[in-house]
SETOR-16236 format. One line per field, with one value per residue (C-alpha): residue number from 1; residue in one letter; x, y, z. Coordinates in steps of 0.02 Angstrom, whole numbers. Layout:
k: (NUM,...)
r: (A,...)
px: (X,...)
py: (Y,...)
pz: (Z,...)
//
This chain:
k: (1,2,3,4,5,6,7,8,9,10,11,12,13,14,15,16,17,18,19,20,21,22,23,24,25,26,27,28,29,30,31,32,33,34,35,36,37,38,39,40,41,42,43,44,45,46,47,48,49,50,51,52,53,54,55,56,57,58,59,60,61,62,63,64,65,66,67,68,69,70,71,72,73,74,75,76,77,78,79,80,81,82,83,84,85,86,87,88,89,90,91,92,93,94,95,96,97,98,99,100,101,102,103,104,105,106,107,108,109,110,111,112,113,114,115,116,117,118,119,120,121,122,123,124,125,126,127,128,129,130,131,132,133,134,135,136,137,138,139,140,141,142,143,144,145,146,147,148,149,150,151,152,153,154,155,156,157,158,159,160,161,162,163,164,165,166,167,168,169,170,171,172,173,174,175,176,177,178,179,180,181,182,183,184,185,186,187,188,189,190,191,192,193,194,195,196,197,198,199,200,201,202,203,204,205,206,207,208,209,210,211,212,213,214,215,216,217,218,219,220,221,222,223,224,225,226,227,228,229,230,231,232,233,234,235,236,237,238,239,240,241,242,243,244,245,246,247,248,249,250,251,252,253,254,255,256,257,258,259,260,261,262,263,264,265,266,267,268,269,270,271,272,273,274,275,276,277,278,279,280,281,282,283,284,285,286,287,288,289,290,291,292,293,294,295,296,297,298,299,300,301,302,303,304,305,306,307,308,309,310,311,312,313,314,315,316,317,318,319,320,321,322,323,324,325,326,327,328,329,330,331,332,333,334,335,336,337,338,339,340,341,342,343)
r: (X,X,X,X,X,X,X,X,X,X,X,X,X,X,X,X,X,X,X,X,X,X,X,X,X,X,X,X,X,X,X,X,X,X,X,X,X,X,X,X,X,X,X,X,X,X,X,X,X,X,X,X,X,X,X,X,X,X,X,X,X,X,X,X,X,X,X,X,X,X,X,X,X,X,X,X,X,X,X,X,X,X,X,X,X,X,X,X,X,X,X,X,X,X,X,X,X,X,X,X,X,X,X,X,X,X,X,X,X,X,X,X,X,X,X,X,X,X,X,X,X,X,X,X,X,X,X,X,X,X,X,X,X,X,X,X,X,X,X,X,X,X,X,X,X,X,X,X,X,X,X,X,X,X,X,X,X,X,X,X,X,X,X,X,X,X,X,X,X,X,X,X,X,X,X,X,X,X,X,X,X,X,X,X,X,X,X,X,X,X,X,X,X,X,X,X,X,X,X,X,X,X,X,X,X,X,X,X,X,X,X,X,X,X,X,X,X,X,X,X,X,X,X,X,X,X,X,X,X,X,X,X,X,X,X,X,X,X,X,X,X,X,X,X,X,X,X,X,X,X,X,X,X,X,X,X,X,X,X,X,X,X,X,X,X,X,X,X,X,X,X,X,X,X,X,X,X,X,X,X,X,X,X,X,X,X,X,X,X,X,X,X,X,X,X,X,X,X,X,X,X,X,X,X,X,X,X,X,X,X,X,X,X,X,X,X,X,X,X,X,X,X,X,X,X,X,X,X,X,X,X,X,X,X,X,X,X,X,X,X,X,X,X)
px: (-1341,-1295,-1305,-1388,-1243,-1195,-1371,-1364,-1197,-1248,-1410,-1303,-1189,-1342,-1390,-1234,-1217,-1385,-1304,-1169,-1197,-1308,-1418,-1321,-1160,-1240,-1332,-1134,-1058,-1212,-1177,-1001,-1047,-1158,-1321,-1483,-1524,-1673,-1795,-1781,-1651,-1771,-1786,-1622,-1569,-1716,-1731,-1549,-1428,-1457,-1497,-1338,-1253,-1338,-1270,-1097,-1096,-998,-969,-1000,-816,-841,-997,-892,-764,-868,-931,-731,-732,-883,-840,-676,-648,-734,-838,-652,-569,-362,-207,-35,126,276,433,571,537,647,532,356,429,443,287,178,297,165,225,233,44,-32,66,-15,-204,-172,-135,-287,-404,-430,-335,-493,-511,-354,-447,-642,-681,-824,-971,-1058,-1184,-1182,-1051,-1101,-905,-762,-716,-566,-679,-549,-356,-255,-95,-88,50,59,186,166,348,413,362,170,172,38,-72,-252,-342,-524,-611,-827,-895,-1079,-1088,-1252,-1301,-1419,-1522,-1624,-1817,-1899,-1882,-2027,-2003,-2074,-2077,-2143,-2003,-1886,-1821,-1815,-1817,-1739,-1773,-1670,-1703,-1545,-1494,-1380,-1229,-1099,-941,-804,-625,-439,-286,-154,13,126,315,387,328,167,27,-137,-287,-446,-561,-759,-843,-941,-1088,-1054,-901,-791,-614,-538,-412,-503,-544,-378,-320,-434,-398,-198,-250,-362,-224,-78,-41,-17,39,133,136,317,425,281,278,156,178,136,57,98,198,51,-79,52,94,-81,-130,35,54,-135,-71,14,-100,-266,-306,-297,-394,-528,-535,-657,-643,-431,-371,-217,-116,37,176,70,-84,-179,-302,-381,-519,-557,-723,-818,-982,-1044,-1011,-974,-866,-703,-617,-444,-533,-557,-397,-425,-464,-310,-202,-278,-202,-55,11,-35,55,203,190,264,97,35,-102,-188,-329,-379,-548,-525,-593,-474,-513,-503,-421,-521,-669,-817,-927,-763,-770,-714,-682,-685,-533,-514,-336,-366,-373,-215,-43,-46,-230,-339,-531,-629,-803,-899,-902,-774,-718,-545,-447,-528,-452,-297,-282,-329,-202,-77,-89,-82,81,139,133,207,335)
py: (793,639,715,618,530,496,421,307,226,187,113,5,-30,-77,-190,-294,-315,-407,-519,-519,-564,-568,-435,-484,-417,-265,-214,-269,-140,-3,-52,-11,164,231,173,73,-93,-128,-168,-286,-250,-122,-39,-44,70,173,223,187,166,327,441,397,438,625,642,587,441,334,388,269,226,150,64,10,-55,-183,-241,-258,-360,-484,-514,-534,-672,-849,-957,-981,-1085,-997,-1029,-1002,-924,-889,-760,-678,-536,-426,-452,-422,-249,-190,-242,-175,-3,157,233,60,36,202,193,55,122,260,156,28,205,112,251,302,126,183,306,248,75,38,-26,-145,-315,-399,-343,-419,-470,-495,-330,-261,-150,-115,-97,-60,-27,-65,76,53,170,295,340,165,46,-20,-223,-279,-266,-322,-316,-353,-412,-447,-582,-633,-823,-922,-1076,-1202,-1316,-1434,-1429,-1529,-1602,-1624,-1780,-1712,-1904,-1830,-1703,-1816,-1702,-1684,-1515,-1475,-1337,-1252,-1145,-1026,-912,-763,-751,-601,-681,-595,-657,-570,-562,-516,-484,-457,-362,-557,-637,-725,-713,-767,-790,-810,-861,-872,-1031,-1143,-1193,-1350,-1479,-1413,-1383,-1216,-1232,-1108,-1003,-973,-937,-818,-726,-716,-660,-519,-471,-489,-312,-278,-448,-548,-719,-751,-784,-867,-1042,-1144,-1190,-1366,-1386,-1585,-1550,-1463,-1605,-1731,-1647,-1574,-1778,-1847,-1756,-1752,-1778,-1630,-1520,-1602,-1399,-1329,-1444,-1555,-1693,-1746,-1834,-1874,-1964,-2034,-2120,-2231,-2242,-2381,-2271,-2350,-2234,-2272,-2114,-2130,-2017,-1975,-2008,-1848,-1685,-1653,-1800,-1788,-1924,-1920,-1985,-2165,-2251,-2403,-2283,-2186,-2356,-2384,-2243,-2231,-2396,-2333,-2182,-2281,-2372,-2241,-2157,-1977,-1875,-1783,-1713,-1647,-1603,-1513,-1394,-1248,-1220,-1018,-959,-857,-900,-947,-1040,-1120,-1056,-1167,-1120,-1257,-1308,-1408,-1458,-1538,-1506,-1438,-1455,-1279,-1260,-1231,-1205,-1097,-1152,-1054,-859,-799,-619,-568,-619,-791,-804,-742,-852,-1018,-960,-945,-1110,-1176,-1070,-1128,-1307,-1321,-1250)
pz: (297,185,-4,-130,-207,-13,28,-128,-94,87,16,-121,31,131,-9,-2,175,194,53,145,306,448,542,718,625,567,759,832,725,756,936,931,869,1000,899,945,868,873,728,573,398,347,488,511,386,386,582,618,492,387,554,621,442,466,651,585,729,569,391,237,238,402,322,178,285,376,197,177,326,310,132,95,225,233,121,8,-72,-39,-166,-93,-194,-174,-243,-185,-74,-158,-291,-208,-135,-310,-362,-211,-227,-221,-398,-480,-422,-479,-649,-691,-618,-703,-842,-833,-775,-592,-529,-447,-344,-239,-152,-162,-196,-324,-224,-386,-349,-519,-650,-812,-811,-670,-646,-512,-375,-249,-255,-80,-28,172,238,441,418,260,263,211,80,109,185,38,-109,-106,-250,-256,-399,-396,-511,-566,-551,-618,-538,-636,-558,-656,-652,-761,-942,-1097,-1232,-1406,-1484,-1639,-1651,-1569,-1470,-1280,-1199,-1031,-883,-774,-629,-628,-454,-467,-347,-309,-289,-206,-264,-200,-234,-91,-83,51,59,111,-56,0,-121,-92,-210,-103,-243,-170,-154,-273,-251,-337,-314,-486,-470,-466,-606,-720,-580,-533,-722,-734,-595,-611,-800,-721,-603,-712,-752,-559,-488,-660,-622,-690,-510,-407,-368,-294,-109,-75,85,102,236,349,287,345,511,565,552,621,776,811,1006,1023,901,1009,1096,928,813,809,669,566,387,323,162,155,-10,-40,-137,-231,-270,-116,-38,145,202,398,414,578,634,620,631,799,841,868,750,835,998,891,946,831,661,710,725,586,473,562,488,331,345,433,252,149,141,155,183,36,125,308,363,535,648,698,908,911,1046,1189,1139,1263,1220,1089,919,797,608,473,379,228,180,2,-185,-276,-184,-131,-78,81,109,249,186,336,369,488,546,470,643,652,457,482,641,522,371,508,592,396,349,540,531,336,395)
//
């Protein structure tokens, strides 16, 4: 039988899943273990998710793992680094990592993640070391860090003439934002910082979250990694790339500040099908111009019906965007194909 501390993690657990993601994720997983799906999120828990708990058909670690999953991939905004790999070894080495939990008292997180909503500030929840083989030095660092974010939306407004004042009303929303930092033995470090809901830049974001990660991953070493070359190519050799991308919006630039944006229909065109807007910007890109930003569609392989996962190649030089929810092999698949064609 669960205990009470048990029951109240799965519940908190629970909780963030339905945040998370949806109930046809939840009944896959409950399929994969041997238990019935039926009913609504209530139910869900009530009549299947804590029964199955009990009969030890999955543990909570298994629960917290697809919370892992659903969470940490998807509905990002990712910022690429780079350092020596000599370097990254040392700092993802085992006794350099638990110095500094012990340190920081996170010590704790290595073994049992802290399962929070809304943190009144950023706060690390999560630090791994990934060992596929425990007898050699682990192949990266993820560290997880939860966030409250506010969004304002205005309502209404009341002149006081008399006063002379005017007096404005918002509507706020609360949001659990999921940010991480990973870092792998070869010296690639990603921040996946979670999406706005509103069209500001990530500069502070990304301060803040090499500041909150400093201790464990110091930024001195890293350097950006410009992805003009994969903007330029994915658009370039649209011929060739044509099975593994379908295009939608592109911005190009020119030496002399020039911009020309080529933008599709709608959504579900394919923009690389319109021979005279293609003409169009290959001329300009013939003309000592490049590309700056690429909205495609990444084709995921054996897939039926096709899945496609949105890509946005844009912002700061070494920045890429999954604005849509996607499992962790449909991510990794995208990030590949970005670190591929830059390449």
């Amino acid at each position: 039988m669960l205990s009470e501390a048990d029951k109240k993690t799965s519940v908190v657990i629970f909780e963030l899943l339905k945040k998370a993601t949806s109930q046809q994720v939840v009944k896959e997983f409950l399929k994969s273990k041997g238990v019935a799906t039926s009913g609504n999120w209530d139910e869900l828990y009530e009549k299947r998710i804590e029964p199955a708990l009990n009969q030890l058909k999955f543990t909570i670690v298994d629960l917290r793992q697809l919370l892992q999953t659903v969470e940490e991939h998807g509905r990002q905004h990712i910022f690429l680094y780079q350092c020596a790999a000599d370097r990254a070894q040392g700092l993802i080495n085992p006794v350099r990592v638990n110095a500094i939990a012990r340190e920081e008292n996170l010590e704790k997180l290595l073994e049992t993640p802290l399962d929070v909503d809304f943190p009144d500030t950023p706060t690390i929840v999560d630090i791994r070391l990934l060992h596929p083989d425990v007898e050699k030095t682990p192949v990266s660092l993820t560290i997880k860090i939860v966030e409250k974010r506010i969004t304002k939306t205005f309502d209404s407004e009341v002149i006081d003439r008399a006063a002379g004042t005017i007096t404005k009303k918002y509507n706020f929303t609360e949001k659990r934002a999921v940010n991480l930092a990973v870092l792998n033995h070869e010296g690639l470090l990603e921040l996946r910082i979670a999406s706005q809901d509103n069209s500001n830049r990530y500069t502070e974001l990304v301060r803040d979250m090499l500041l909150k990660v400093r201790k464990f991953i110091p930024h001195d070493g890293f350097a950006p990694i410009s992805l003009s070359a994969a903007k330029d190519k994915i658009l370039k050799e649209r011929a060739k790339l044509s099975t593994e991308f379908r295009y939608s919006n592109s911005t190009a630039v020119n030496d002399l500040g020039a911009v020309m944006q080529i933008s599709s229909s709608s959504q579900e065109d394919n923009l690389s099908s319109d021979n005279g807007s293609m003409a169009a910007i290959d001329s300009f890109l013939a003309g000592d111009g490049h590309v700056t930003g690429a909205n495609v569609y990444a084709k995921i392989p054996d897939t039926a019906p096709q899945r496609e996962v949105h890509l946005l190649l844009s912002g700061d030089v070494n920045e890429f965007a999954v604005p849509v929810a996607c499992s962790a092999g449909e991510y990794s698949y995208v990030r590949g194909k970005v670190i591929s064609l830059n390449t």
